[in-house]
Steps between C-alpha positions, in 0.01 A plus 500: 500500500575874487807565741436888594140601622478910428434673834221665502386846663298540856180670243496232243563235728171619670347519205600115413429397809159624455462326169671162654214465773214534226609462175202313375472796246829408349376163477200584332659751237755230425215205479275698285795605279590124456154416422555716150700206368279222400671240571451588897141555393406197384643299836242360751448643874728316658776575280419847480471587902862285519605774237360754740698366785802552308522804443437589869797276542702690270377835647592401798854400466540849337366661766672318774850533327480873503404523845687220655838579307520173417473292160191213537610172737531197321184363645324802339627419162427171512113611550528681205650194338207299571256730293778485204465119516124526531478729153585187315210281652247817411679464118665837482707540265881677640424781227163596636657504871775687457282759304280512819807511720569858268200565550431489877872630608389849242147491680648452870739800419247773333222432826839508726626831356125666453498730820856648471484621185477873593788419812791588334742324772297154477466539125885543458543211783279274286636573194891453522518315795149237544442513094820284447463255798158443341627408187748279653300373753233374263717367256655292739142393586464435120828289466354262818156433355629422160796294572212325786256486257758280235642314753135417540421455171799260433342275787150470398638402165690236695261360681234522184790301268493217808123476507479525150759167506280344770178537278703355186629209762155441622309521171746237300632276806256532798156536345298311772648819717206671518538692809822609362407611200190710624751688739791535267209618187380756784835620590562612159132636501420215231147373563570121489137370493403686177550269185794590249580396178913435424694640167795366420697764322837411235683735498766589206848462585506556865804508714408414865817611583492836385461833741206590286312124534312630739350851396454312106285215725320843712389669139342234385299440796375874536408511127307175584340630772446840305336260245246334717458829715618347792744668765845337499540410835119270426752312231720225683831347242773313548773398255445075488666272228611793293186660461349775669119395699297748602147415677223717453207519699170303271182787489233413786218331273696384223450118476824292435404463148539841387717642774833430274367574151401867688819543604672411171309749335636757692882431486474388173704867438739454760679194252472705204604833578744384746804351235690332821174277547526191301200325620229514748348194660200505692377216782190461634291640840656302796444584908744523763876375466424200341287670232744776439782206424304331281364782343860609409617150436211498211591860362861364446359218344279692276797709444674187352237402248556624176154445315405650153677760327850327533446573926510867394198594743631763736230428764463118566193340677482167719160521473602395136633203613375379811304166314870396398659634813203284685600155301849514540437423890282260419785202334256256366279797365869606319590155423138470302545840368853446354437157391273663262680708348839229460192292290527762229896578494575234229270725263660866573248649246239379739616664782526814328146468377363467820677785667413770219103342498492561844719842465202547229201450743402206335467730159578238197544739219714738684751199676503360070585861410761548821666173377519564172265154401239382317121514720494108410864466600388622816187317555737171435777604764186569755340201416867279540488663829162384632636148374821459649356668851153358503376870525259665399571888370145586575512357846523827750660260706761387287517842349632640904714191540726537154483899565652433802750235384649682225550813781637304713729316189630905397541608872782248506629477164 
């Protein structure tokens, strides 16, 4: 703190004295002054009566220094370290409190110098000797709060990075946790019983060892959220087998059905005006830790499936393939399924035929003219095909099961 203390005259140290018993004037001047900015505006009671308690706090160091002689005690500076810690818990920004630290010192001093304006002894007193201890005193104040106020900062961003690892830990390891992951969701102000929906995010040549991984990661996430318009901090991602997840929270009503085609819709722009995005996939609805894993485990897998177009889709659904996701844990279903298909691989053509007829919705003339063939060749490939198999092509049944086979046949080609 400062190391010399001005001293002051026997008139204004009556007149500070005066002010130092009841300065709840000063304190109102200086509160009213700070509620200009709108940040300190827009805070709640509570947060706004600590703010008023502050600057009594301040006032009253000033005023004790000058007529004590002495610079604040430690313990008093640590009181006043307590509301700089507490500024970062009401989500100040440091800019907006150091403006309001300007602010109040310029408001204290213009209510402090009011009545000896016309005194030319106290106006020369305050002016060349109290002016500058102001300034220095204040600015001291200043250096405290903000170097308190990072010191802070640095800290909660600690301790959010180790929940934030605890969730992640919980989510993909401990998922019968639920006690744990209620409290650790609520600790980062996440509401863990609402529904979300995973996206698995590729990213384009991404170093995870690079300074900047982290910010690159943090702008794609706020243009997400900007996106969906959704705050940020309502957004919970992780970086998990080189892909970036985020969960988002599923709208209230939305019935799992739609819930992922709704959000696709919406972040369909994020992948294409976003170059560093290479492909979006997109899981379903799933509750609590368990359904946020596999929610994410399906959005990587819908990530992976490269369907139509050459697997140029920049937004990826496993709604798309949940049928074929369904039979592969299902090994006779897949054994059936596959068996199938390996009935038809001594006639390639065959195989080929049935994929674009089923590519084709069932649409003969179109699959002839997308194969370059004759209508009867077709109807004779079709027809070998119902003979080898047994099938029937007009069979929904068998229609669903050969759909499926030949998906299941290109998914692992």
């Amino acid at each position: 703190m400062t190391k010399t203390v001005p001293e002051i005259s026997p008139a204004l140290r009556v007149w500070t004295e005066e002010v130092a018993l009841d300065h709840g004037k000063v304190v109102d001047r200086v509160y009213a002054a700070l509620m200009n900015i709108k940040l300190y505006a827009d805070l709640d009671s509570p947060a706004k009566l600590d703010i008023r308690h502050s600057i009594a706090w301040a006032s009253k160091l000033w005023f004790d220094a000058l007529l004590s002689g002495n610079a604040p005690s430690a313990e008093g500076l640590e009181v006043f370290r307590e509301y700089g810690r507490r500024r970062v818990y009401q989500g100040l920004p440091l800019d907006a409190l150091l403006r309001a630290f300007r602010l109040g010192s310029r408001e204290l001093w213009c209510f402090y110098i009011e009545p000896n304006e016309k005194n030319d002894d106290l106006r020369d007193e305050l002016l060349f000797r109290i002016s500058p201890f102001l300034m220095e005193f204040f600015d001291i104040l200043a250096q405290i709060i903000s170097q308190t106020y990072l010191d802070e900062q640095y800290k909660q961003a600690r301790w959010r990075e180790a929940l934030r690892y605890q969730l992640h830990s919980i989510i993909f390891y401990y998922p019968d946790d639920t006690e744990g992951f209620l409290k650790t969701a609520a600790a980062l102000r996440l509401d863990g019983t609402i529904p979300r929906i995973a996206l698995a995010i590729d990213v384009r040549s991404i170093d995870s060892n690079s300074p900047t991984f982290k910010s690159e990661l943090d702008r794609i996430v706020v243009a997400t959220a900007r996106r969906l318009k959704l705050p940020v901090d309502a957004l919970f991602d992780i970086w998990y087998c080189g892909k970036l997840i985020v969960w988002i929270p599923a709208r209230l009503g939305d019935l799992m059905g739609v819930s992922d085609l709704h959000v696709g819709k919406q972040i369909v722009s994020i992948a294409e005006t976003m170059p560093e995005i290479k492909a979006i996939g997109i899981g379903l609805t799933g509750e609590g830790a368990a359904g946020w894993a596999m929610s994410a485990e399906e959005a990587i897998r819908a990530l992976s499936c490269e369907r139509g177009r050459g697997g140029e889709e920049r937004v990826r659904f496993y709604s798309e393939i949940v049928v074929e996701e369904s039979v592969r844990g299902k090994k006779n279903a897949l054994r059936y399924l596959v068996s199938l298909v390996e009935q038809l691989a001594s006639e390639p053509e065959l195989l080929e035929t049935l994929e674009t007829y089923f590519d084709q919705l069932q649409r003969r003339k179109v699959t002839a003219s997308v194969l370059g063939i004759h209508p009867n060749t077709l109807n004779y490939r079709l027809e070998r095909i119902e003979t080898i198999l047994g099938a029937r092509l007009d069979d929904a049944s068998w229609v669903s099961k050969l759909d499926i086979a030949i998906k299941l046949r290109g998914s692992t080609r």
